[in-house]
C-alpha atoms as one frame of an Amber mdcrd trajectory, in Angstrom:
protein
  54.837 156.231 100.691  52.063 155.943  98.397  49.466 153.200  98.860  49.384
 150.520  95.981  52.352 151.498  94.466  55.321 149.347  93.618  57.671 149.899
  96.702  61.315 151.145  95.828  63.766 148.306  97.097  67.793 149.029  96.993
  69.050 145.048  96.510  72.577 144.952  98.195  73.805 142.272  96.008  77.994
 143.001  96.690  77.894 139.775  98.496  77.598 137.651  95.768  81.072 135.650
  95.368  83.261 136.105  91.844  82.578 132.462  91.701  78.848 132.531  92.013
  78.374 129.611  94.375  75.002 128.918  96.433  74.618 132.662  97.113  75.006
 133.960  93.327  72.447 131.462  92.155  70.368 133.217  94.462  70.607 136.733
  93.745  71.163 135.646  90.130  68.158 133.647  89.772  66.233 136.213  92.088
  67.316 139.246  89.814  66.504 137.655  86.322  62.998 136.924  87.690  62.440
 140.509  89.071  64.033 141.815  86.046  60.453 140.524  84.153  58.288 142.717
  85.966  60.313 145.541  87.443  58.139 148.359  86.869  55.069 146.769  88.074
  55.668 144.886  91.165  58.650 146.689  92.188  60.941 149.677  91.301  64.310
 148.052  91.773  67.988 149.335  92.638  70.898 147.034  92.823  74.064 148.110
  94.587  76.953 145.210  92.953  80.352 144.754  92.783  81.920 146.382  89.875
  82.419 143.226  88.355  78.707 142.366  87.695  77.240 146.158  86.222  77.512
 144.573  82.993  75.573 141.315  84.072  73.196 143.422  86.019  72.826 146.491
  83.834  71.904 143.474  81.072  69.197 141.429  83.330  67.580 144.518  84.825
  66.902 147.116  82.044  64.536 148.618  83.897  66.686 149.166  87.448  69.240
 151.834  88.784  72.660 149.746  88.613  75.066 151.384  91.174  78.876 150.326
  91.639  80.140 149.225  94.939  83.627 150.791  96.376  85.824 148.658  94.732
  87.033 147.996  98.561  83.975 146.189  99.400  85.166 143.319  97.031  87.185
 142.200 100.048  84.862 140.428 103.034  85.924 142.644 105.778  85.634 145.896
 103.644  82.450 144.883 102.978  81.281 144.229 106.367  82.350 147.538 107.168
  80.749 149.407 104.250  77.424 147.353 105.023  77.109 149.224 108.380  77.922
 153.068 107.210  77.810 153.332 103.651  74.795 151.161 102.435  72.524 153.043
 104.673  74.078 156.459 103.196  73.310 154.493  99.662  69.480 153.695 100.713
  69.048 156.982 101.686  70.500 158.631  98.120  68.443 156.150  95.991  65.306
 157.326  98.328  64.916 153.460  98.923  61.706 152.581 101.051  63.106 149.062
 101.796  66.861 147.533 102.049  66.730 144.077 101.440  70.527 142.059 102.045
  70.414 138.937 100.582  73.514 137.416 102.559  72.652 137.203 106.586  74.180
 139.953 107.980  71.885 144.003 107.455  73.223 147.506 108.483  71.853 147.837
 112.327  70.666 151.877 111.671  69.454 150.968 108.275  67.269 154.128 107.931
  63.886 152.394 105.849  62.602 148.726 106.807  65.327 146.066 106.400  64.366
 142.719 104.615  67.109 139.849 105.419  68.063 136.264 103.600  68.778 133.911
 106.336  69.714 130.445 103.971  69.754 127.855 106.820  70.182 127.272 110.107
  72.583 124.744 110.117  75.484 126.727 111.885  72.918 125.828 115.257  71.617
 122.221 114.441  75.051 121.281 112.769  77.467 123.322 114.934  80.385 120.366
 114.468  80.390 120.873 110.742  81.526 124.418 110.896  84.938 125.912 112.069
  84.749 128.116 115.040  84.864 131.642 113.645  82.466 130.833 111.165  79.866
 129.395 113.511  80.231 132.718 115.629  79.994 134.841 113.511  77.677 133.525
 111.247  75.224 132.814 114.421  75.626 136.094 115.708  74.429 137.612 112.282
  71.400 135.533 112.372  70.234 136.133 115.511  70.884 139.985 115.003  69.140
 139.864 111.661  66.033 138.200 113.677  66.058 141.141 115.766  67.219 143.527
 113.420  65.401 142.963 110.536  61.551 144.044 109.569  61.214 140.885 107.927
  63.170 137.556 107.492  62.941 135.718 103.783  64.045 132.079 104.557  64.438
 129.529 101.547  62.278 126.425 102.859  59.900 126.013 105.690  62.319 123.652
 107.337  64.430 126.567 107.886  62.023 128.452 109.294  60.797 126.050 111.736
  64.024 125.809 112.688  64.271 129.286 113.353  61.499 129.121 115.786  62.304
 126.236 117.632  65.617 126.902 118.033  65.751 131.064 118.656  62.292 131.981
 119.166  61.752 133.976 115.792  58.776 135.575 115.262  56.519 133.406 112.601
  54.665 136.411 111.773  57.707 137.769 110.430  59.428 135.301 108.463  58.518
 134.717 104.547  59.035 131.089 102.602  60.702 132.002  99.529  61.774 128.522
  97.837  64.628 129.035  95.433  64.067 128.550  91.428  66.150 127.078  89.151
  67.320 128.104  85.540  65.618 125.791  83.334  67.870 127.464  80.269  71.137
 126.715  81.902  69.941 123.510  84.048  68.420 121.533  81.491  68.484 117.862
  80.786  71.944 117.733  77.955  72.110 116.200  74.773  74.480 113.012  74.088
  76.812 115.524  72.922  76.764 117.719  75.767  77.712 114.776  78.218  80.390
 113.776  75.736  81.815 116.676  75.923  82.347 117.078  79.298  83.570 113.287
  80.033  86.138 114.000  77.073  87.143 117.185  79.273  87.207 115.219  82.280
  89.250 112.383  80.294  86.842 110.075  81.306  86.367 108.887  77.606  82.968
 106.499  77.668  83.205 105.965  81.114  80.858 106.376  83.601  80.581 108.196
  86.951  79.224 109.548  89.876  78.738 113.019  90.063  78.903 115.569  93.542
  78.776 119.117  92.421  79.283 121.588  95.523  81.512 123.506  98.430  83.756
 120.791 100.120  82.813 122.030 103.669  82.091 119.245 106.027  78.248 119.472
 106.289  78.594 118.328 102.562  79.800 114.720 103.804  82.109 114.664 101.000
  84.290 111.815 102.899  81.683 109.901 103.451  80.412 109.989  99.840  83.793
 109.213  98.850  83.661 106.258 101.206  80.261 104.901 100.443  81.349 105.333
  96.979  84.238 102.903  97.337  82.334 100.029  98.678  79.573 100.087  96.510
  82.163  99.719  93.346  85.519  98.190  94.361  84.248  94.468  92.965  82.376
  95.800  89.709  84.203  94.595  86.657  83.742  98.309  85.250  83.407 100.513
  88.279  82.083 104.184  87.268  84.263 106.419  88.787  83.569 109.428  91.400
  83.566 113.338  90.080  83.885 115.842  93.138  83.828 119.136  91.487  83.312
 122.364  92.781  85.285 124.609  95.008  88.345 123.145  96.914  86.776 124.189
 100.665  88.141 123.268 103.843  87.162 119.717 104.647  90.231 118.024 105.701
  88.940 114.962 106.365  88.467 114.735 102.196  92.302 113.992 101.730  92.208
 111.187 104.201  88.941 109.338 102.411  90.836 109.913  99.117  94.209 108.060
 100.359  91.601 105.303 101.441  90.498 104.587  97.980  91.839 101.684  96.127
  94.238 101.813  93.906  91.629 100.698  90.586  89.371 102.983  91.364  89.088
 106.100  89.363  88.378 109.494  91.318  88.517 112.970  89.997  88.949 116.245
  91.768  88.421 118.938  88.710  87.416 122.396  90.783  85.029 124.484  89.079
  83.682 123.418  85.936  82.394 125.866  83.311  78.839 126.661  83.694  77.721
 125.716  80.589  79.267 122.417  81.499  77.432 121.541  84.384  74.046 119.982
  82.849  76.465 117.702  80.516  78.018 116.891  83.794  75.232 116.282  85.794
  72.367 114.621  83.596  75.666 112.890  81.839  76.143 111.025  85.057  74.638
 107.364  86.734  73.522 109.033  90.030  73.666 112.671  91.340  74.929 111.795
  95.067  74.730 114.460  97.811  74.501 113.238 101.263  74.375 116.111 103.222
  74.057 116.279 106.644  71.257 118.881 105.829  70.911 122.166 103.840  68.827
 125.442 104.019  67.678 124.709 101.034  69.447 122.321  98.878  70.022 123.936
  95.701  72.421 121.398  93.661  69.942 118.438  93.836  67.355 120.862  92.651
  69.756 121.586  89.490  70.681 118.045  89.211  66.331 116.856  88.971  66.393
 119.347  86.851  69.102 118.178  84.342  67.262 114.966  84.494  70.168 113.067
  86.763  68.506 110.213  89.225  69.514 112.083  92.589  70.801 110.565  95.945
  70.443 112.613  98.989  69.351 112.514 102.685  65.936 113.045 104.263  67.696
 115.944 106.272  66.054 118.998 107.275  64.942 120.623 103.799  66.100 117.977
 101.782  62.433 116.291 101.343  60.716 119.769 100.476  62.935 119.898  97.800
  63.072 116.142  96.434  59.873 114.964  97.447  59.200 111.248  96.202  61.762
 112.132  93.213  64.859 111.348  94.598  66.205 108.327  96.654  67.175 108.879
  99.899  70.229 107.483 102.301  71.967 107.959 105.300  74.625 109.571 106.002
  77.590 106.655 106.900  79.310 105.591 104.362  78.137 102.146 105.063  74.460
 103.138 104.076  75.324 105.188 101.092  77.439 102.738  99.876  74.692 100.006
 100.457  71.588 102.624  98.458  74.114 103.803  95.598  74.865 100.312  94.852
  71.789  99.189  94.958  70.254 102.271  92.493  73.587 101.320  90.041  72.243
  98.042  89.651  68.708  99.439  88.765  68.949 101.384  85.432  64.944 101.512
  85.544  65.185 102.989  88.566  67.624 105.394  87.829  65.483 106.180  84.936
  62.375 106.474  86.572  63.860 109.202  89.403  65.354 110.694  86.177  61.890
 111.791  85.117  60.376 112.293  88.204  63.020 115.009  89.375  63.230 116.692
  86.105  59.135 116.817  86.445  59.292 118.248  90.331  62.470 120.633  88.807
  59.890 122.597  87.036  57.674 123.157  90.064  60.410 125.537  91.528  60.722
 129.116  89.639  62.634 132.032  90.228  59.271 133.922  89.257  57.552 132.290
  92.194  60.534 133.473  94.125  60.222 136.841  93.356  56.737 137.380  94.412
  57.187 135.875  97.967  59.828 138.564  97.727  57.800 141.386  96.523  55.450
 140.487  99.029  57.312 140.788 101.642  58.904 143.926 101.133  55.349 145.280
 100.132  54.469 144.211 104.155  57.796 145.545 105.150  57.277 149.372 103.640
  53.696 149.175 105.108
């Protein structure tokens, strides 16, 4: 290894979902951002799915783009291939660093391992998660703490929960805070928002707006509940969008039956990207009352399509929304209480409008990528 120059990183990207979700924003956002100064403060290869080479091969010019077994596109495959063939792959592509973006490394990596761990909610929110998932999803972490040279965590709430909880080694974690894509997350023209309520055959109504996985930590029910009582006696009550992926909340069915009959709410899946800042800046309030997040990605994209955001002051929720969001709890009493209260307040809707579309900009991909390029420059050395 040479001193001062760029380290050679292999980025194992083949966990990023054909649906892009929390974890493709991530590497997405991460490789745009690194694509700008490949060359100079790193000499990139990305190991993908065959699926993204063309999206890939596009945002990195400047980077070896290398195809995945096309087995690995199923999880277990994957796991598998993580543990024998990525190393084999490092070692081809003389990489000087591994980093996996996803949890889980290769335990005989053969060069310095760098490791994404998102949150550490499967230990502070254990009853939110379904049994295999929390075991294996803890065991990766706490193998990745050992495992790994360094740890890149998204927010410092994360971190600290790291610590506290497992004893990680501050010294070795890295704050990386997540950007956002101020091209595709942008505050929408009137036309934009029309044309997603005409898609959503929601004419010139309004509506509340949840954009993300329907696990339980996401307190979907609860939103859906909260939602109810803050609108059942409004002459025009907006109605409530859940979009996003179907998950594997159960509990979602049973707030849905609960919902009066003259009250509107929508379950459309995925929308199309180019969709979502129509969808979001297009609606009253942004409403996301997690029970806490790594990071806390969608009510970063939401400030920054200029909708008023409510959320909870849950582990990294503040570092993210600061003074530019409201805030509620997490019963649907409470969140039916604060969203009816900022519905009644189009100033101060307006006013956490601008404020998180302001904040939105503070959080860049570019920034990102140097925490990143830091750390793998201390993880070579």
């Amino acid at each position: 290894m040479t001193a001062g120059r760029p380290p050679r990183v292999l980025i194992d990207a083949t966990s990023v979902p054909t649906d892009r979700g929390g974890v493709g924003r991530y590497v997405d956002g991460l490789l745009g951002a690194l694509g700008k100064v490949c060359g100079s403060g790193v000499e990139l290869a990305v190991v993908s799915l065959r699926t993204d080479l063309e999206r890939y091969t596009r945002m990195l010019p400047g980077a070896e783009i290398i195809p995945a077994p096309a087995a690995v596109a199923h999880r277990p495959a994957r796991l598998a291939w993580e543990q024998t063939g990525l190393p084999l792959l490092a070692q081809q592509v003389g990489a000087e660093v591994l980093h996996s973006p996803f949890y889980t490394c290769p335990l005989r990596a053969g060069c310095p391992v760098t490791v994404t761990v998102h949150d550490a909610t499967f230990f502070t929110e254990p009853e939110h998660y379904d049994k295999s998932r929390r075991t294996f999803f803890r065991s990766a972490i706490k193998t990745s703490l050992r495992r790994a040279d360094r740890v890149i965590v998204p927010s410092k709430a994360t971190r600290d929960e790291l610590i506290r909880l497992l004893d990680a080694d501050p010294t070795r974690i890295d704050v990386a805070y997540h950007g956002v894509d101020q091209a595709a997350f942008h505050a929408p023209t009137e036309e934009e928002k029309a044309r997603v309520r005409a898609r959503l055959g929601l004419g010139n109504s309004s509506y509340v707006a949840f954009l993300g996985a329907k696990e339980p930590r996401k307190n979907v029910p609860n939103l859906i509940r909260g939602w109810a009582r803050a609108v059942a006696d409004r002459v025009d009550p907006p109605a409530l969008v859940i979009a996003g992926g179907q998950g594997h909340d159960e509990d979602i069915d049973r707030a849905v039956a609960e919902v009066p009959s003259h009250l509107r709410l929508l379950r459309p899946g995925y929308l199309r990207y180019a969709d979502l800042p129509g969808f979001l800046g297009g609606a009253l309030v942004a409403a996301y009352p997690s029970y806490g997040e790594g990071f806390g990605l969608p009510i970063l994209e939401a400030m920054a399509c200029a909708a008023p955001v409510l959320t909870t002051p849950r582990l990294s929720l503040p570092e993210v929304g600061g003074d530019a969001v409201a805030y509620t709890s997490e019963d649907p009493e409470q969140i039916g209480t604060d969203l009816a209260a900022l519905l009644d307040d189009e100033q101060r809707r307006l006013s956490l409008a601008k404020a998180g579309f302001d904040r939105a900009k503070e959080f860049t991909w570019e920034s990102s990528a140097e925490v990143h390029i830091a750390a793998w420059s201390r993880a070579r050395s």
